[in-house]
Legacy VTK file of the C-alpha trace (Angstrom):
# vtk DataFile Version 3.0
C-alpha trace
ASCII
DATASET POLYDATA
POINTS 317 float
0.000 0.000 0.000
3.014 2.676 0.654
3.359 1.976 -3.437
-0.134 2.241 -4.447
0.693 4.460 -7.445
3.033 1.947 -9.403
0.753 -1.276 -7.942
-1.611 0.138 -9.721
-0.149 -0.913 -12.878
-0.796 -4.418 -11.955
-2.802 -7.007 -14.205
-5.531 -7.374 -10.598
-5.548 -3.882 -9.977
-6.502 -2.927 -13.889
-8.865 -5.131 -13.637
-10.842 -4.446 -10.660
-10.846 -0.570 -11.920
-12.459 -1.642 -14.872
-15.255 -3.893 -13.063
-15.654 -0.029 -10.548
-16.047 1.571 -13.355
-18.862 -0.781 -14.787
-20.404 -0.519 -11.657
-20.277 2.909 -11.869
-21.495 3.523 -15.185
-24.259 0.681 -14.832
-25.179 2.885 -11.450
-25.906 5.924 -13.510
-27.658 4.513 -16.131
-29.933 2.522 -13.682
-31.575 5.661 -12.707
-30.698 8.256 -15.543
-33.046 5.460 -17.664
-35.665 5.023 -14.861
-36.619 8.906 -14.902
-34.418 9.958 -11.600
-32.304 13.440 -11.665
-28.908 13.516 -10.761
-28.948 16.792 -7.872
-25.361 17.437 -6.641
-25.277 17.419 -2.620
-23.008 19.649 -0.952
-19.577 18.174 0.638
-19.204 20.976 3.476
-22.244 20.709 5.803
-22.853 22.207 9.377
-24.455 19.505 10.983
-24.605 15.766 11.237
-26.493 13.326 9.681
-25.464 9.377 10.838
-24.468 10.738 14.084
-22.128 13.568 15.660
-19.262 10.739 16.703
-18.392 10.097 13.062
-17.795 13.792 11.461
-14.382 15.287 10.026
-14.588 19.086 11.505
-12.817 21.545 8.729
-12.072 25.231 9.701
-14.099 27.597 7.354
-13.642 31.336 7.074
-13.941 33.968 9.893
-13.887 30.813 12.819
-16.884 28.695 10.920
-16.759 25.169 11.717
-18.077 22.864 9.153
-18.114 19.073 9.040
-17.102 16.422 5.426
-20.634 15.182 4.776
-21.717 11.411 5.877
-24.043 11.415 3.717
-25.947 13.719 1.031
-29.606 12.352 1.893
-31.109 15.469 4.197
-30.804 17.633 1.290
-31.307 15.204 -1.226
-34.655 15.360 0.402
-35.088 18.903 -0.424
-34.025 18.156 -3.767
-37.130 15.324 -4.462
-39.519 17.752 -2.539
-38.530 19.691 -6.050
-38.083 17.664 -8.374
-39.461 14.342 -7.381
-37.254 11.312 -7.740
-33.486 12.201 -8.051
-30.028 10.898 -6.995
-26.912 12.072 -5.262
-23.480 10.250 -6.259
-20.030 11.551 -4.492
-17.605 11.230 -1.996
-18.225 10.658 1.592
-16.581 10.563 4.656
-16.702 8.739 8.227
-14.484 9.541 10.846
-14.858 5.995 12.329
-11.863 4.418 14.206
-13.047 1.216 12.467
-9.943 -1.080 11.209
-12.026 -3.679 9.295
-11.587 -5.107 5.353
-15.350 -3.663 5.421
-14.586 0.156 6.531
-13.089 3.254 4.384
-12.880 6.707 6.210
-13.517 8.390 2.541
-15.781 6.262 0.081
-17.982 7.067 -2.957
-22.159 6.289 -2.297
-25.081 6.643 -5.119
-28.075 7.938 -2.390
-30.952 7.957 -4.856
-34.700 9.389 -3.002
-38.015 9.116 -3.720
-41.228 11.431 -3.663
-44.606 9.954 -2.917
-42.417 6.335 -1.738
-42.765 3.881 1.034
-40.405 1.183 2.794
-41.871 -1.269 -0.279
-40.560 1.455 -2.745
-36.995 1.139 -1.358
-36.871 -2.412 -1.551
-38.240 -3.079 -4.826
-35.631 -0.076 -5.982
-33.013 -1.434 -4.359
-33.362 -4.795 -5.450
-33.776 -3.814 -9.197
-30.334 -1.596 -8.853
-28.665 -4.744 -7.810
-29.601 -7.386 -9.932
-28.880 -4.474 -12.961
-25.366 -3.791 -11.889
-24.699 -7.711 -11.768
-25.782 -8.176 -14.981
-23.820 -5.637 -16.455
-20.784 -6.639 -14.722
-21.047 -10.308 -15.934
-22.332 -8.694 -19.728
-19.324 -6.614 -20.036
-15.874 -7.466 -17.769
-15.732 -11.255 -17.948
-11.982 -10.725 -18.886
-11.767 -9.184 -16.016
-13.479 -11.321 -14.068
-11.194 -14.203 -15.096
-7.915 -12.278 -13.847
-9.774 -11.863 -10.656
-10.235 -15.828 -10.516
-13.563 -14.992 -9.310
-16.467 -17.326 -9.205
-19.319 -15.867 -11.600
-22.055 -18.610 -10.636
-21.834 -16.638 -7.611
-23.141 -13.299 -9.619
-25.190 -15.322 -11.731
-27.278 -16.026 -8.398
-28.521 -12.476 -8.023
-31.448 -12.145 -9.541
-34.814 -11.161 -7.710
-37.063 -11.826 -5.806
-34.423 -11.232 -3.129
-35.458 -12.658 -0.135
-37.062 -10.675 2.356
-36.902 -11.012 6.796
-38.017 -8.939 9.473
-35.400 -7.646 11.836
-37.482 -9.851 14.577
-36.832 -13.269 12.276
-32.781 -12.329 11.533
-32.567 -11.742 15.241
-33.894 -15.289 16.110
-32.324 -16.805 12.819
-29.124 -15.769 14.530
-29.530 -16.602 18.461
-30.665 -20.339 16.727
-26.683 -19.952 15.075
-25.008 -19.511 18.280
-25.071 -15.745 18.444
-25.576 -14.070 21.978
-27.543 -10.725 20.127
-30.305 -9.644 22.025
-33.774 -7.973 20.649
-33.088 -3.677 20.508
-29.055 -4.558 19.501
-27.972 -3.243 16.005
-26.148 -6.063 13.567
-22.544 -5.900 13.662
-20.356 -7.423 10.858
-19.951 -11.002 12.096
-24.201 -10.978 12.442
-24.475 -9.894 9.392
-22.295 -12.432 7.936
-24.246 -15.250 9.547
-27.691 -14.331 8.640
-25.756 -13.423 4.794
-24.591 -17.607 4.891
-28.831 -18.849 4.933
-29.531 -17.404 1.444
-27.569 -17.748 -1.919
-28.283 -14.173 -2.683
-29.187 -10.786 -1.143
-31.267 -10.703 1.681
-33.393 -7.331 2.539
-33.553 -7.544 6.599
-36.689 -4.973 7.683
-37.890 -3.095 10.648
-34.807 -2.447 13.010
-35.345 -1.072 16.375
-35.666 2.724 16.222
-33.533 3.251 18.360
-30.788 1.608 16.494
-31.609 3.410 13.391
-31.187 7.606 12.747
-33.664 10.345 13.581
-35.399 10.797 10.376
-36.587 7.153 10.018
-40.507 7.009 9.836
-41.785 4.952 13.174
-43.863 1.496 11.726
-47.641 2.374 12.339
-48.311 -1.134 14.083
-45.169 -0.892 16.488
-44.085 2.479 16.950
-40.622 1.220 18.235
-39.527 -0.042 14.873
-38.242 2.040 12.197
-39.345 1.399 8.634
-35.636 0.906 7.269
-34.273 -1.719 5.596
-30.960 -3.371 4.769
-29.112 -5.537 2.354
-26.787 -7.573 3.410
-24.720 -9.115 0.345
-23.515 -12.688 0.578
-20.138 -14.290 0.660
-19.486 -12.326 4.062
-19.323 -8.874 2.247
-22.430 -7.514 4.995
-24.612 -4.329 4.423
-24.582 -2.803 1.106
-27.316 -1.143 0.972
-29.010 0.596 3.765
-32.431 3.034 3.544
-35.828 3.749 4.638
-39.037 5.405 4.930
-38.379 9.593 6.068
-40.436 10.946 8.976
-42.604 13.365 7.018
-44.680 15.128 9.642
-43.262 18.197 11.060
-44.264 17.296 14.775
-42.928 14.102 14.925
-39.278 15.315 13.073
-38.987 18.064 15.853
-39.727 15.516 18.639
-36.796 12.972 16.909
-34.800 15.819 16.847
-35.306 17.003 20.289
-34.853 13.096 21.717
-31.871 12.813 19.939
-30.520 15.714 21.714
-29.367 17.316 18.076
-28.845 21.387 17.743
-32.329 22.332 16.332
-30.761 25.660 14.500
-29.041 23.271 12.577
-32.051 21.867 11.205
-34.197 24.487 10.387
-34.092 24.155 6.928
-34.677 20.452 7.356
-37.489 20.756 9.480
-38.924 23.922 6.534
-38.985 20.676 4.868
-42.431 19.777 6.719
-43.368 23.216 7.111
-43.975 24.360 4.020
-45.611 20.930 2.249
-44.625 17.428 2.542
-45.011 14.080 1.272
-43.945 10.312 2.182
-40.816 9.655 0.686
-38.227 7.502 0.888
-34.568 6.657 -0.132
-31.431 4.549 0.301
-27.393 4.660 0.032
-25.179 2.149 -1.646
-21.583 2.344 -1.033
-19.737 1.816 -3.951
-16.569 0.151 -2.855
-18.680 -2.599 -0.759
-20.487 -3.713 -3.753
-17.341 -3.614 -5.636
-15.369 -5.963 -3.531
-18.559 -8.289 -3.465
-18.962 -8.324 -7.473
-14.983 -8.842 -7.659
-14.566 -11.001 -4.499
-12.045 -9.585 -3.006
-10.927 -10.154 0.663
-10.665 -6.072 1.756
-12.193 -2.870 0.347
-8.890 -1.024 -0.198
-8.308 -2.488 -3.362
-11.353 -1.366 -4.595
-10.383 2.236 -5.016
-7.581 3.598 -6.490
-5.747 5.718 -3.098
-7.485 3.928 -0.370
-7.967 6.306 3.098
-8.475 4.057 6.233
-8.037 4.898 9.679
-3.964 4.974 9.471
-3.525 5.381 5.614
-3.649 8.680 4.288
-0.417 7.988 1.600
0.031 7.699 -1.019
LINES 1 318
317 0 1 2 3 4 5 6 7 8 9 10 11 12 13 14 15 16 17 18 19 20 21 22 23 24 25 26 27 28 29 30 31 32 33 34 35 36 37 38 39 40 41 42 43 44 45 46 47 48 49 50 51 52 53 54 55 56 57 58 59 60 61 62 63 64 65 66 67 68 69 70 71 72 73 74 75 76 77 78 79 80 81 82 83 84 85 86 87 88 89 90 91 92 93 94 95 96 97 98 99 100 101 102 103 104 105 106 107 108 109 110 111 112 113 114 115 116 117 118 119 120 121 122 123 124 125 126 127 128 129 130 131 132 133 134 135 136 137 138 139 140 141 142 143 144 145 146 147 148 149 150 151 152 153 154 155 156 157 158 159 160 161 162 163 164 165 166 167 168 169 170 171 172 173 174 175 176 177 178 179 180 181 182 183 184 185 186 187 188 189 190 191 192 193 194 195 196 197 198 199 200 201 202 203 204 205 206 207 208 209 210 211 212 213 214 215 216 217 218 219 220 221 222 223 224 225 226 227 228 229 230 231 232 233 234 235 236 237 238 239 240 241 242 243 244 245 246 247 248 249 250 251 252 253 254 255 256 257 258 259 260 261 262 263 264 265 266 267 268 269 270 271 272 273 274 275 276 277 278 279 280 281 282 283 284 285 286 287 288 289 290 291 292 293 294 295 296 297 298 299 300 301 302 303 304 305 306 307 308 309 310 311 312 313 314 315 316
């Protein structure tokens, strides 16, 4: 890794830039073809959006601090209040101290979000963006698939219907496999991998805990203490890949989320104008792109799947 820039002239590393860069292209024509507008989210942002813990801080001008966005979805929200269904593709960054093959502190996501959309909208979105960028990958890079030695019966398993669990079922799918998660706990990697290892494709896990999940998830109308959000969790052992929901779209209930999760209201005032000034149920989701290209390449870490990797202690080349 301290010679990134000449291993990158490597037979492996040309070819897994080549099968990014299908999945990139195959990304952008999924919804540029399915009537969604690209809207460019801003990078510098003044408040959080996964969480406070997680944020780069950056000194602006005049003794302004402003934060690398998480994420581009509260104002991709804005932008389908506008213009309906649209998409956000850039960088992003999390300052987690995580050292896993699964974790980048600066990574590329496609966020794409939906007016007039539901929990069922996400899913059935999600799982057509998935089973497209397979197909393309195995239509167009099977050379370099074949440097990669990787196993394409694997790829040719994702199609739809994906199947589909609630977070109640994973939960006791994975206390019956030995793990010691309780009901209310969020999924860490090694969960995720054993609930992944029942299914020979992607499996859309449902209804997490709310108070696992972020403030603007919508509260399930049955049981108010689950969210309606939903993940994918690729598998092979290559966990979450996609993660999204339903957005909280009444104006009370957003200000009480807000207040409970102890956030800086001023910070959200635009968010919340959101609500005030007409609203609709909508609904979105974020794919990282280097997680589903290590999955569609099959490769053991997620540095290799972008060209100057940034991890917690690699910021070189």
């Amino acid at each position: 890794m301290d010679h990134r820039h000449l291993w990158l002239r490597s037979r492996r590393q040309f070819a897994i830039a080549k099968i990014r860069h299908e999945v990139i292209k195959a990304t952008r024509d999924f919804f540029d073809d399915n009537g969604f507008t690209l809207v460019d989210c801003p990078i510098f942002t003044p408040a959080a959006c996964e969480g406070t813990t997680t944020l780069f801080e950056v000194d602006y001008f005049e003794d302004e601090k402003v934060y690398l966005t998480q994420s581009g979805q509260l104002y991709n929200e804005a932008n389908a209040m506008a213009f309906g269904n649209v998409y956000c593709f850039g960088p992003t960054f999390r300052a987690e101290k995580s050292k896993t093959r699964r974790h980048l502190t600066e990574f590329w996501m496609v966020e794409p979000e939906m007016a007039y959309a539901t929990l069922e909208d996400v899913k059935s979105l999600a799982e057509g963006l998935v089973c497209f960028i397979a197909q393309r990958v195995l239509a167009n890079r099977r050379a370099e698939l074949a440097i990669l030695e990787r196993d394409v019966t694997k790829l040719e398993s994702i199609v739809g219907p994906f199947p589909r669990i609630s977070y109640d079922e994973a939960v006791l799918i994975l206390q019956r496999k030995g793990s010691e998660i309780q009901w209310g706990s969020d999924f860490g990697g090694t969960d995720e991998t054993l609930l992944a290892e029942e299914f020979d494709r992607p499996v859309l896990v449902e209804k997490y805990p709310a108070q696992v999940k972020a403030f603007y998830f919508q509260p399930d109308a049955e049981r108010p203490e689950l969210a309606l959000g939903v993940d994918m969790l690729a598998p092979e052992g290559y966990g979450e890949i996609i993660g999204g929901g339903q957005r909280v779209h009444d104006y009370d209930l957003l200000l009480k989320r807000i207040e409970d999760h102890k956030l800086p209201k001023e910070a959200f005032e635009w968010y919340l104008d959101l609500r005030r000034f007409g609203s609709v149920p909508h609904a979105g989701f974020g794919m990282g792109i280097e997680r589903c290209v290590a999955w569609m390449c099959g490769l053991e870490h997620i540095r290799e799947t972008i060209a100057y990797p940034r991890m917690l202690y690699r910021t070189r080349p």
